[in-house]
C-alpha positions in Angstrom: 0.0 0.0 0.0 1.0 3.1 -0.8 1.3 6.3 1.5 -0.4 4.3 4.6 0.9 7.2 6.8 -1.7 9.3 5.1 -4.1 6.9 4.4 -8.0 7.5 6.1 -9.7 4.4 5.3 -13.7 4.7 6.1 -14.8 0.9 7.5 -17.9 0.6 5.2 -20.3 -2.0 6.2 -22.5 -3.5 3.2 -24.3 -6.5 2.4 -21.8 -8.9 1.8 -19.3 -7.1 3.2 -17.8 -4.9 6.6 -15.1 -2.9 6.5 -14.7 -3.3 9.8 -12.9 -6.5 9.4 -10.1 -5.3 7.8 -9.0 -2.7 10.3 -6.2 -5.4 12.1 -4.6 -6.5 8.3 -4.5 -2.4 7.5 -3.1 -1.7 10.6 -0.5 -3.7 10.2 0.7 -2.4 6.5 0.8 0.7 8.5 -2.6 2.6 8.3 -3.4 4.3 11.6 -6.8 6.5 10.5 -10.1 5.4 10.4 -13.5 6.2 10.3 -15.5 3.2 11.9 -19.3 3.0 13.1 -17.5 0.8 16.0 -14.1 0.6 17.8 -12.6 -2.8 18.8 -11.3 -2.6 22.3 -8.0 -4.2 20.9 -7.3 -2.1 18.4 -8.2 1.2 19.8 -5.0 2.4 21.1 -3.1 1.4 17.7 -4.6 4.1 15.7 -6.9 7.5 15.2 -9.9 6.7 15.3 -12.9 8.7 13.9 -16.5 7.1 15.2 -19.8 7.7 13.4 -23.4 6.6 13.3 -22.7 6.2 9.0 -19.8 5.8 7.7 -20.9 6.0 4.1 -22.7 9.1 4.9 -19.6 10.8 6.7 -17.8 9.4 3.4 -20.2 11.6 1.0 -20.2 14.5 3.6 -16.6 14.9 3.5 -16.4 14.6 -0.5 -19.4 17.0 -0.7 -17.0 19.5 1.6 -14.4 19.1 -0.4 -16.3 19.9 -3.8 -16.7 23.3 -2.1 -13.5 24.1 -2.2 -13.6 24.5 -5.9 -15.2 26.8 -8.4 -14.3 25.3 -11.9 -16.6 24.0 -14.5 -17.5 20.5 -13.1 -20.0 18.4 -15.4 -22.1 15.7 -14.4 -23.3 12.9 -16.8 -26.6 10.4 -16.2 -28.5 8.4 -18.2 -29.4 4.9 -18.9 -26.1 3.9 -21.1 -23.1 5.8 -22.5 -22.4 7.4 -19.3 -18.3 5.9 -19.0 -18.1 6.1 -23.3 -19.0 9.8 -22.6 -17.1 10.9 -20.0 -13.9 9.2 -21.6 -14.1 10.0 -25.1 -15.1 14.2 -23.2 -11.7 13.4 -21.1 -9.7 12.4 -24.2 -11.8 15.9 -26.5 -10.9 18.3 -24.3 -7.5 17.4 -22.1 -5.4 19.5 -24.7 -7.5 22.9 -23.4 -8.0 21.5 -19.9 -6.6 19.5 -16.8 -9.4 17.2 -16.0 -10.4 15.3 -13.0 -12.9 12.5 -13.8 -14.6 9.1 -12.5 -12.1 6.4 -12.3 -13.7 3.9 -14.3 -17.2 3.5 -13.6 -16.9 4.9 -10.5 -20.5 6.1 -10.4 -21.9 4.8 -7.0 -23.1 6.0 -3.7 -19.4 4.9 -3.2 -17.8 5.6 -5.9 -18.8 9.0 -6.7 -17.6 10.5 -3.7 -14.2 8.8 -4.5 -14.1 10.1 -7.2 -14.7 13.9 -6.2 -12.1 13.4 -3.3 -9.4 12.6 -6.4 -9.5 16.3 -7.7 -6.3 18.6 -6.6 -5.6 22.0 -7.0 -3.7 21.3 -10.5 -7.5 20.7 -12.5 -9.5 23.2 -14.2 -12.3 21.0 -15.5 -14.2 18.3 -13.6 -16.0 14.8 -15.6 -18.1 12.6 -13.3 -20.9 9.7 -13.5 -23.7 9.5 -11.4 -25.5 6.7 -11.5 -29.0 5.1 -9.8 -30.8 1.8 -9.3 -33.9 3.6 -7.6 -35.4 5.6 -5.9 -34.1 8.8 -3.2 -30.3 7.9 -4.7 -29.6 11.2 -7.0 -30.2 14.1 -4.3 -27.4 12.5 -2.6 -25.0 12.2 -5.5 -26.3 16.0 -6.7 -25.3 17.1 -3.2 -21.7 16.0 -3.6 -20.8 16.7 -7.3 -23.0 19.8 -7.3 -22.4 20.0 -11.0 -22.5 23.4 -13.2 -23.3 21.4 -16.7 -25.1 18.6 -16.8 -25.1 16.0 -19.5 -28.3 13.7 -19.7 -27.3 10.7 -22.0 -30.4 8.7 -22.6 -33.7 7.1 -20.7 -33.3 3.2 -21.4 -34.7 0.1 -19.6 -31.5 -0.3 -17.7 -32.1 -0.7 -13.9 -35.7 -0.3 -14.8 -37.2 -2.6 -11.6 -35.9 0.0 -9.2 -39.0 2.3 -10.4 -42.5 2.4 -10.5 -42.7 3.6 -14.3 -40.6 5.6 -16.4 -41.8 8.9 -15.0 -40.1 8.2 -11.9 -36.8 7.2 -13.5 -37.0 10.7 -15.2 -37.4 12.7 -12.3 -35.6 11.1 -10.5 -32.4 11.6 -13.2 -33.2 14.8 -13.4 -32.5 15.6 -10.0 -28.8 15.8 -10.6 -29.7 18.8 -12.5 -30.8 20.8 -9.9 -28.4 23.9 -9.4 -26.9 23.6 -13.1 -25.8 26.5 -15.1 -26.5 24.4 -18.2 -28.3 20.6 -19.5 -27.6 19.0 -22.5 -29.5 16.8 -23.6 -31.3 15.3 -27.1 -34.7 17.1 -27.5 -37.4 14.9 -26.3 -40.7 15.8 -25.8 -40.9 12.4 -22.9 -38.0 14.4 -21.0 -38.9 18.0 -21.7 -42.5 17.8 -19.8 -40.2 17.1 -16.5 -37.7 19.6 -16.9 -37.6 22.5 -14.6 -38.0 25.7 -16.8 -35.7 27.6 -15.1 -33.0 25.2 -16.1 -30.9 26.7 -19.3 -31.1 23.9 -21.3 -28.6 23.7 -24.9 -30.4 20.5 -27.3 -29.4 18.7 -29.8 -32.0 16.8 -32.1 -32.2 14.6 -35.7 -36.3 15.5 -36.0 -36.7 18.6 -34.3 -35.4 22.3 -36.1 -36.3 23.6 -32.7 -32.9 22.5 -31.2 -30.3 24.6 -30.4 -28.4 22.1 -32.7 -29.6 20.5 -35.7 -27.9 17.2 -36.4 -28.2 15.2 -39.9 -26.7 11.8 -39.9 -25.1 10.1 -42.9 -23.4 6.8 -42.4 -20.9 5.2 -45.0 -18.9 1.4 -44.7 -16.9 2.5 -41.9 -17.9 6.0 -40.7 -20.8 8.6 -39.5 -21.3 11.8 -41.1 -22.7 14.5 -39.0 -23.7 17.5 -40.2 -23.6 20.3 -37.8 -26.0 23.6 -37.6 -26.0 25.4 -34.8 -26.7 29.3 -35.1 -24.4 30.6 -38.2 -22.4 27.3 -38.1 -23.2 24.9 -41.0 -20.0 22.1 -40.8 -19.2 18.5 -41.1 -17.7 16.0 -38.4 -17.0 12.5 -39.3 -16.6 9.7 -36.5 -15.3 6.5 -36.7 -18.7 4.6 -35.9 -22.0 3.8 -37.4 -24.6 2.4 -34.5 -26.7 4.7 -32.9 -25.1 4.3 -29.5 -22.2 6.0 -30.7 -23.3 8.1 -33.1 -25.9 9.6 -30.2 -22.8 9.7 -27.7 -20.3 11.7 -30.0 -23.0 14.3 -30.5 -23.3 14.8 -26.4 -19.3 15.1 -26.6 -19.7 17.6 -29.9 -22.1 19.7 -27.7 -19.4 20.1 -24.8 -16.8 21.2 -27.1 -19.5 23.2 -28.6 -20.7 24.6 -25.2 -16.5 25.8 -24.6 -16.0 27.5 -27.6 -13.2 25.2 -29.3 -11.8 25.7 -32.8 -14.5 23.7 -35.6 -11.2 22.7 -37.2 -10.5 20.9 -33.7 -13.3 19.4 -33.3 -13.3 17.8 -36.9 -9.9 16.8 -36.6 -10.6 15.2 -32.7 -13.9 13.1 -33.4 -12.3 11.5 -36.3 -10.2 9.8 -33.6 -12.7 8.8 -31.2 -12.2 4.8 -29.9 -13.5 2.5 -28.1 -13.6 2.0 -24.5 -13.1 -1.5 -22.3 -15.7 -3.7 -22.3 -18.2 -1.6 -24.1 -17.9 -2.6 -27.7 -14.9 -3.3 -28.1 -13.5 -5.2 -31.1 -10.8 -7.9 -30.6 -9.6 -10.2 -32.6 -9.9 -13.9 -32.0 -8.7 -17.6 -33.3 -9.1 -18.3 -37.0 -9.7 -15.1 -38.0 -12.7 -14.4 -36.3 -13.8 -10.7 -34.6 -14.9 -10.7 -31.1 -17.0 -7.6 -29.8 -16.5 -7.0 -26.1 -19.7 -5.8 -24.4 -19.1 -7.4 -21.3 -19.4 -4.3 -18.8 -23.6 -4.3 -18.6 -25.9 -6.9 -19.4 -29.8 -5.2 -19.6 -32.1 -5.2 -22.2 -31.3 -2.0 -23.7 -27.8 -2.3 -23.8 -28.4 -5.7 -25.6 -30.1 -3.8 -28.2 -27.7 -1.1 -28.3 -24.8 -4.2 -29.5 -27.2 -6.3 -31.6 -27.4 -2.9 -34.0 -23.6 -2.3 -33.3 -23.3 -5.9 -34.6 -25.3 -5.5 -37.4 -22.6 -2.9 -38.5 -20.3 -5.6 -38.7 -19.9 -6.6 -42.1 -16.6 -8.7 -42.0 -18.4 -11.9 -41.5 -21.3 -14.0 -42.5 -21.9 -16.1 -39.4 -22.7 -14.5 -36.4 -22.8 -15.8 -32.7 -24.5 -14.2 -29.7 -23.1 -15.4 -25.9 -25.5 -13.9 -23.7 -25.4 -14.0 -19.7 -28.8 -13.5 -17.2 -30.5 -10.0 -17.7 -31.1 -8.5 -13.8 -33.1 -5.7 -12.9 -35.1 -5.2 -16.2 -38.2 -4.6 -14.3 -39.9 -7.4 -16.4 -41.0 -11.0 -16.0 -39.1 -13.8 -17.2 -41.3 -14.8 -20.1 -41.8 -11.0 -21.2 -38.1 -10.4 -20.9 -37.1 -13.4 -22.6 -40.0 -12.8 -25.4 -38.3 -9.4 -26.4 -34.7 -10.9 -26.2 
């Protein structure tokens, strides 16, 4: 371990799992702070000890502190799906203009969120994190400690969809990380505008609707996406590296950051040409006897199933094509229904 000098380790107790446990082994690789719900009479003298009635709440009280501390543009990014693809392909966009913090990972958990936050240091000028939500009275908390100033709001899908009554309450409930932004971006829907708080700036993108701020026409060739751009007196022409709608939908939410900041059209044409792809989601390998392998091993709902099934159908290297499908969880549907649509 590194640093245990300086270490704090918060003794989370879950499920499965209590932190609390591994307070002797830490100790002994040298880690003397801790935030506990509980001392241990032989321990207590062998370190600092911090007690609370909720560790993971003095966890996400001490990240939302430390967001304070900082007044640079931090964005926020929810949705069904693309959240990770977004906030990486935004990292690898804008890093030449800024130094950005982000979400390790996925990190975009009651947990992992407020990790994330506490990873920002004086030396960032831009801020990228997830948030994301199985149900229910999970977002206000998240909101509290990102307290984002732009807000990106990827997509409503069917993941995580038996944590909510209907799709109504997944909206709202989304759209509470929006609370105090300066500004949302989001594709113009008329299922999401109905919820949205008017007061909320709001800077949309749409295919269908001229009413956007940004008019989007899509054109896909063999192995690329053309996207023609309109937005005020701009009329210009991007071209990505991908033809599903996944990605196509998820490079306009990035085009509408670099948008949002003003950069050079020139750089962003020259930058989205390079988009990739990230771990797990989509990714093409190569396998034995010249055969392709797409990685989509990260998620396994229904909507994401869709979103690789038209990514596959892309795939035009190969005749013969397999499916290896795991257990769909938390789809909010029966077996047979589930099933039915798969």
């Amino acid at each position: 371990m590194q640093n245990s000098e300086t270490t704090l380790f918060f003794a989370l107790v879950g499920s499965n799992n209590n932190g609390h446990n591994y307070i002797n082994s830490l100790i002994e690789q040298g880690v003397t702070h801790f935030v506990v719900e509980q001392i241990d009479t032989e321990v207590a003298q062998k370190g600092n000890f911090f007690v609370v009635k909720n560790s993971l709440k003095a966890l996400q009280k001490l990240a939302a502190y430390y967001r304070k501390q900082f007044n640079f543009p931090i964005i926020a990014i929810t949705g069904s799906n693309g959240k990770t693809i977004v906030k990486e392909w935004l990292n690898f966009l804008l890093s030449p203009n800024f130094n950005i913090a982000r979400s390790p990972k996925s990190y975009n958990s009651q947990v992992g969120v407020p990790l994330s936050i506490l990873s920002i240091s004086d030396n960032n000028n831009l801020g990228i994190f997830e948030a994301g939500i199985s149900t229910t009275n999970e977002m206000q908390k998240l909101q509290k400690i990102i307290n984002p100033t732009i807000g990106i709001l990827t997509n409503i899908g069917s993941a995580h969809d038996e944590g909510f009554t209907n799709i109504s309450q997944k909206i709202k409930e989304k759209l509470k990380l929006f609370l105090n932004v300066d500004l949302l971006i989001l594709n113009k829907n008329k299922t999401i505008d109905v919820f949205l708080n008017p007061k909320i700036k709001t800077f949309s993108w749409s295919s269908n609707d001229k009413h956007a701020d940004v008019f989007v026409i899509t054109s896909h060739f063999e192995t690329f996406t053309q996207l023609k751009i309109t937005h005020k007196s701009l009329c210009f022409a991007v071209l990505i590296p991908f033809q599903d709608g996944a990605s196509v939908e998820n490079a306009i939410h990035c085009l509408m950051v670099m948008l949002y900041f003003n950069i050079d059209q020139a750089l962003i044409q020259n930058r989205m040409k390079m988009l990739y792809p990230v771990e797990m989601r989509l990714k093409i390998k190569s396998g034995i006897n010249n055969t392709l392998l797409i990685d989509d091993s990260y998620s396994s709902d229904y909507q994401s199933l869709k979103i690789a099934l038209d990514f596959l159908e892309h795939q035009k290297q190969h005749k013969k094509k397999t499916l290896i499908l795991s257990d769909i969880v938390q789809s909010g549907l029966g077996d047979a229904e589930l099933y039915g649509k798969v």
